[in-house]
KEKE-3310 file (N, C-alpha, C; in steps of 0.2 Angstrom, whole numbers, plus 5000, padded with zeros to 4 digits):
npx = (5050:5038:5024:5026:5017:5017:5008:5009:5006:5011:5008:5015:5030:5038:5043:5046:5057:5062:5050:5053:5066:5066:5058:5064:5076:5071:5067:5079:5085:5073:5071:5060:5046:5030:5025:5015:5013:5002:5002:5006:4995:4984:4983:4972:4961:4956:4953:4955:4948:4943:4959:4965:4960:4964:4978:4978:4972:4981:4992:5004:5008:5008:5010:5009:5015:5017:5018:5018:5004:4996:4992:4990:4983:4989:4978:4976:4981:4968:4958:4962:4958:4945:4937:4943:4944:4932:4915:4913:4923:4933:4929:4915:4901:4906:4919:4930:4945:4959:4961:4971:4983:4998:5001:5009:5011:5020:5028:5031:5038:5037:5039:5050:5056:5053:5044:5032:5027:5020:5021:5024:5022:5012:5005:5004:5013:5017:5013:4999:4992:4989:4979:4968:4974:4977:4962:4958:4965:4960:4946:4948:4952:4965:4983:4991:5005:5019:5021:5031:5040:5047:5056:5057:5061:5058:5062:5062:5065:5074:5073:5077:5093:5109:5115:5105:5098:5105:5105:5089:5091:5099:5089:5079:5087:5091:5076:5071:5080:5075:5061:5064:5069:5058:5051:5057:5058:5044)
npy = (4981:4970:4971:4962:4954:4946:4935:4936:4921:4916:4919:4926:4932:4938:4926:4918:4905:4903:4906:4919:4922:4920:4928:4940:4937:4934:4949:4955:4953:4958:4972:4981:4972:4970:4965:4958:4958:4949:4945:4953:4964:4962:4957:4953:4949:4953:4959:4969:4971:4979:4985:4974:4969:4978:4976:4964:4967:4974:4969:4959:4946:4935:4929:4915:4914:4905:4895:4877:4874:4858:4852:4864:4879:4891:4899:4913:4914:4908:4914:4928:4922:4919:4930:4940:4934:4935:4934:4941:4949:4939:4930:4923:4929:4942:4945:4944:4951:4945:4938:4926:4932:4927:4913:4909:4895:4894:4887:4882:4866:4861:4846:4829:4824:4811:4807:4814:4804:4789:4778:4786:4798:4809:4800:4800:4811:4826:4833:4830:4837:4846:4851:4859:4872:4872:4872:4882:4892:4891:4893:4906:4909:4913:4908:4893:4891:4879:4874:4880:4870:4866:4856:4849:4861:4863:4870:4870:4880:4877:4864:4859:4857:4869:4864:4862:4873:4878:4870:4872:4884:4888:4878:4887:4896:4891:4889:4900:4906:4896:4904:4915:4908:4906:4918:4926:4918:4922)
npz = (5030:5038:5046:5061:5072:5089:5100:5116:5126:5140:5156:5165:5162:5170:5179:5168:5163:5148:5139:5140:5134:5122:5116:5122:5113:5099:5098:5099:5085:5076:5080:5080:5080:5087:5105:5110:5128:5137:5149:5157:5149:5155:5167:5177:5170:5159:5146:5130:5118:5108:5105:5105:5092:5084:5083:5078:5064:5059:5058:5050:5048:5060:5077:5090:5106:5117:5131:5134:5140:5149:5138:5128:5126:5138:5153:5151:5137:5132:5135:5129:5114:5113:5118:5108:5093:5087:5081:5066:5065:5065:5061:5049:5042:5039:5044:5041:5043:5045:5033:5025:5031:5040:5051:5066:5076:5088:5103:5118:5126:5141:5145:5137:5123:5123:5129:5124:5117:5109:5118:5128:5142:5137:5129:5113:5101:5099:5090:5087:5097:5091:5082:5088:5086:5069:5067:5071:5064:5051:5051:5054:5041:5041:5037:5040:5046:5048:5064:5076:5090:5103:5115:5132:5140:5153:5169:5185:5199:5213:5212:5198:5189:5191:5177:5170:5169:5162:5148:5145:5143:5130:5122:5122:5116:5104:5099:5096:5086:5077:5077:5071:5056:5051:5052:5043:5030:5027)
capx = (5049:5033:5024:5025:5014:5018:5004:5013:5001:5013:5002:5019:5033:5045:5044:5048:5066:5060:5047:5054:5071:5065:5056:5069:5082:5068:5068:5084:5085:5066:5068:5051:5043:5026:5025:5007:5012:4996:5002:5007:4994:4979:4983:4965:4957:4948:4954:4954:4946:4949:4968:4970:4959:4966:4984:4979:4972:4987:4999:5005:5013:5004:5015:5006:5022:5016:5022:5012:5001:4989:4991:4985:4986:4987:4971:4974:4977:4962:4953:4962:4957:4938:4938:4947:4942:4924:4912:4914:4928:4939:4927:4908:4900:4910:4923:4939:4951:4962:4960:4978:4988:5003:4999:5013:5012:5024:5027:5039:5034:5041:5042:5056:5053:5050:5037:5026:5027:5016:5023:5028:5018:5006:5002:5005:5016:5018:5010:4993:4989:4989:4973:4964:4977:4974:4954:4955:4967:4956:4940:4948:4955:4974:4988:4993:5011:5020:5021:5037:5041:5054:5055:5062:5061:5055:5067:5060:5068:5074:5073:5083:5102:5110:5116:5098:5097:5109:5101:5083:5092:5102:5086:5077:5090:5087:5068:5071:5082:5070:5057:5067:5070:5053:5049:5064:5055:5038)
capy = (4975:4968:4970:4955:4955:4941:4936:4928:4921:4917:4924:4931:4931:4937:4920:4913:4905:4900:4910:4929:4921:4916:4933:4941:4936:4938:4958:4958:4954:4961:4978:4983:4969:4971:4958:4959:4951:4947:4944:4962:4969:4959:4951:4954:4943:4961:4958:4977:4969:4984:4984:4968:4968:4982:4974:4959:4968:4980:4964:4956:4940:4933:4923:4915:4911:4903:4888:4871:4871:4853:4851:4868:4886:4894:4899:4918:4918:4905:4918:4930:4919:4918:4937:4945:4932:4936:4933:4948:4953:4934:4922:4923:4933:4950:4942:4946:4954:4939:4928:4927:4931:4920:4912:4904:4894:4894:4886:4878:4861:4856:4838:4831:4820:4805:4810:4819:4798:4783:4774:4792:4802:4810:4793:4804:4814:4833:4837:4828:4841:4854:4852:4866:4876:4872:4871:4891:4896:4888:4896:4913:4913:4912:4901:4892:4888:4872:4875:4878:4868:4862:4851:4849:4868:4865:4873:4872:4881:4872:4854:4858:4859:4873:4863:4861:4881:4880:4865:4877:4894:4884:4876:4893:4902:4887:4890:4908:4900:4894:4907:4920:4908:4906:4922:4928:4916:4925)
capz = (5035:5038:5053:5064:5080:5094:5106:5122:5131:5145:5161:5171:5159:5176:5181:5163:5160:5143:5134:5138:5135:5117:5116:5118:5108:5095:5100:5097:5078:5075:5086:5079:5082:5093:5107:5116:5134:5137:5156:5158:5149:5157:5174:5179:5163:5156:5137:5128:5111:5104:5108:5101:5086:5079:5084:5071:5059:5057:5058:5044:5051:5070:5080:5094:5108:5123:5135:5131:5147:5149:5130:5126:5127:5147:5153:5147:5130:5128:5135:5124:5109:5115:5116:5101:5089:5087:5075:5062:5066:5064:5056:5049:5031:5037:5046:5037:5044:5047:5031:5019:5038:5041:5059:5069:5084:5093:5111:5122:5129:5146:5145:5132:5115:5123:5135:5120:5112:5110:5124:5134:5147:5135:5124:5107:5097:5101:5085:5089:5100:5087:5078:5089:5081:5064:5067:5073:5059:5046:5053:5053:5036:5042:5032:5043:5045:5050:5071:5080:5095:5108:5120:5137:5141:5158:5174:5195:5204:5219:5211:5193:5193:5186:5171:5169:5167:5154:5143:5144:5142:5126:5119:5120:5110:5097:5096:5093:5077:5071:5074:5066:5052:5051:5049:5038:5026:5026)
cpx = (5042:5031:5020:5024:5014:5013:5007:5008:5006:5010:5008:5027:5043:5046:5047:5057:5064:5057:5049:5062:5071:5061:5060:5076:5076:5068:5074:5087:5079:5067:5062:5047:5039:5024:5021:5008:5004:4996:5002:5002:4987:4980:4976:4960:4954:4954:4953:4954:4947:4955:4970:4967:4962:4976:4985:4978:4978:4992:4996:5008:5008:5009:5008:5013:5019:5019:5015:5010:4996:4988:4987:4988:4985:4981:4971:4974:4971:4954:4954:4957:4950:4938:4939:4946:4935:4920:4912:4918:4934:4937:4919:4908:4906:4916:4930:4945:4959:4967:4968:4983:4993:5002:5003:5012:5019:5026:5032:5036:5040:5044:5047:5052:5050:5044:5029:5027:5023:5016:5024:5022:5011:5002:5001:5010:5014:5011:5002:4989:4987:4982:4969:4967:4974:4968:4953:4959:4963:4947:4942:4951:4963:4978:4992:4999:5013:5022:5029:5038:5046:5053:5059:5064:5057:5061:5062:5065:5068:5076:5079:5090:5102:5114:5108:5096:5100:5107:5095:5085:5098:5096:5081:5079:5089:5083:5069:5074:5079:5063:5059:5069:5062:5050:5051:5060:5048:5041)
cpy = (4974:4970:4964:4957:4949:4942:4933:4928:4919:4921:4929:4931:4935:4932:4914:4912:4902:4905:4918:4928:4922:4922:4940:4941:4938:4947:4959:4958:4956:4965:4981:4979:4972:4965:4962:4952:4952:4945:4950:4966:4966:4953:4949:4949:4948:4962:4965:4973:4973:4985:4979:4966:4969:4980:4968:4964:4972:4976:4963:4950:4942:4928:4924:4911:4909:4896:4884:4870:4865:4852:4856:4875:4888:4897:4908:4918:4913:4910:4923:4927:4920:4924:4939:4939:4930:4936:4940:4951:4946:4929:4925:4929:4940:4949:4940:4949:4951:4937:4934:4929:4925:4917:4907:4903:4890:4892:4882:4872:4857:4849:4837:4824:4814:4804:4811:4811:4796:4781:4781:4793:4804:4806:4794:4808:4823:4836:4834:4830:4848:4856:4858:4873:4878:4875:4881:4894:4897:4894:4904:4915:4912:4906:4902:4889:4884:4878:4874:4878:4866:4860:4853:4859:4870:4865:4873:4873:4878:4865:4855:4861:4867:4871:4862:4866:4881:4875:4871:4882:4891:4880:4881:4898:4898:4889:4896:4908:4900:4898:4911:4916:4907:4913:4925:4925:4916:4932)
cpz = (5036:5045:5056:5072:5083:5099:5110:5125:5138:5150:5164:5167:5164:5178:5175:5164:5151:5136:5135:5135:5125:5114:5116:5113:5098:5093:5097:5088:5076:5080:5086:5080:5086:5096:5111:5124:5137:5148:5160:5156:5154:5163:5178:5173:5158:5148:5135:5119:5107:5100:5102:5094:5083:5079:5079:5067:5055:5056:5050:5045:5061:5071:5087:5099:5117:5126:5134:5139:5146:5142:5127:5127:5136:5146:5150:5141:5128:5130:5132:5115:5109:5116:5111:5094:5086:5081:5071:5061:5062:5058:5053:5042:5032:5041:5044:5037:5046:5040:5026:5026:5039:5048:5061:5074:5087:5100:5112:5128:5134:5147:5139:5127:5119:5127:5129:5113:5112:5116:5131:5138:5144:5129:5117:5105:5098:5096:5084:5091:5098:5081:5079:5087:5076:5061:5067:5068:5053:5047:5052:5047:5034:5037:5040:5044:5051:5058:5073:5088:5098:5116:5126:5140:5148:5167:5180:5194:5210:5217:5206:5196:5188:5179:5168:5165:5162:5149:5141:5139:5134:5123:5118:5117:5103:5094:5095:5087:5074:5069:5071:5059:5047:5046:5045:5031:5023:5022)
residu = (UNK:UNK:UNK:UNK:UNK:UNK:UNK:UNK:UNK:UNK:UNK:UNK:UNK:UNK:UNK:UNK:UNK:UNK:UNK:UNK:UNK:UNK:UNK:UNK:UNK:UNK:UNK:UNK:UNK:UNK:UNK:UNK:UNK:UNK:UNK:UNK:UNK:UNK:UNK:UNK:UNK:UNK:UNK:UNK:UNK:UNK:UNK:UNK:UNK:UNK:UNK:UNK:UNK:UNK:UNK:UNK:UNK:UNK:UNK:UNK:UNK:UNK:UNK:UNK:UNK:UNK:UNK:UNK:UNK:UNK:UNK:UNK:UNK:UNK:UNK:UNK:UNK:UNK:UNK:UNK:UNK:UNK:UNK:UNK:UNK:UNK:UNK:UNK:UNK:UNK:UNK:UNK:UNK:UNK:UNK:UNK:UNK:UNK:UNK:UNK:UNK:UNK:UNK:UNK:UNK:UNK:UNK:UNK:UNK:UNK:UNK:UNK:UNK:UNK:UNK:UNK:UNK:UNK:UNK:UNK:UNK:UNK:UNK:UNK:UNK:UNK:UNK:UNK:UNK:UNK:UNK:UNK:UNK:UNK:UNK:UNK:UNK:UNK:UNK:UNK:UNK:UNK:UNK:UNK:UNK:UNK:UNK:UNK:UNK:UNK:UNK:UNK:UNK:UNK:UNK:UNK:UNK:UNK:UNK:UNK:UNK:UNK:UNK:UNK:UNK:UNK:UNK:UNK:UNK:UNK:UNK:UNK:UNK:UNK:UNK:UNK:UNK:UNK:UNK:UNK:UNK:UNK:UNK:UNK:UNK:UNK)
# end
């Protein structure tokens, strides 16, 4: 089996209905899988570059699995990303330890299809926002594979119903579907 290391960038993954839901179920077809919560190990912002070098370079398969915060990654892992991918080490003349990596991303985006439209909320297509993706795999060497997403994956407590719950906790066993089919496919 390959080894497949998962960054969550979710900050507090006790509060997820979504991303630990989807991170589990992964665990449980991949029990060896290594999943770096990145919220767990760094709630303070102090990155262990070390840690997490040697966490890529020892992978064989990168899954990046975060919740679509502001059309983007939350603000740790972009401070993960701005840490551990450092010249020399991700990208630049000796900056190899990356390149030929499969790199999925992975995340689960609140709003629902029609929202992530032309006409919706964020004036574009889900997949428009995924350039700064592409741009950091490319830079590091990475083969980048097509991105998996899912919609409507966003639960308040207080405001949503509980058939709400069950929509989420049912389109986060999907995405895990598809990440597993995903990687099955590597």
């Amino acid at each position: 089996m390959k080894n497949i290391v998962i960054i969550s960038g979710h900050p507090d993954l006790s509060t997820s209905t979504t991303n630990s839901l989807i991170l589990d179920e992964v665990k449980k077809q991949l029990p060896n899988v290594q999943i770096r919560e990145l919220g767990k190990l760094y709630p303070d912002f102090n990155i262990n570059v070390a840690d997490e070098q040697n966490a890529l370079a020892n992978a064989d398969i990168i899954v990046w699995q975060f919740p679509f915060y502001w059309y983007s990654v939350p603000a740790l892992m972009k401070k993960w990303i701005d840490s551990v991918l450092t010249y020399g080490f991700a990208y630049g003349s000796a900056g190899d330890k990356l390149h030929s990596k499969p790199l999925i991303v992975s995340l689960s985006a609140g709003g629902d299809e029609v929202g992530y439209s032309k006409g919706g909320h964020a004036g574009r297509e889900i997949g428009e926002f995924f350039h700064q993706f592409e741009a950091t795999a490319h830079l590091c060497g990475m083969n980048y594979q097509t991105p998996i997403y899912s919609y409507a994956m966003d639960y308040i407590d207080g405001v949503s119903s509980s058939d709400d719950m069950a929509k989420v906790q049912n389109n986060a066993k999907s995405h895990a579907d598809k990440l597993m089919q995903a990687l099955n496919a590597l």
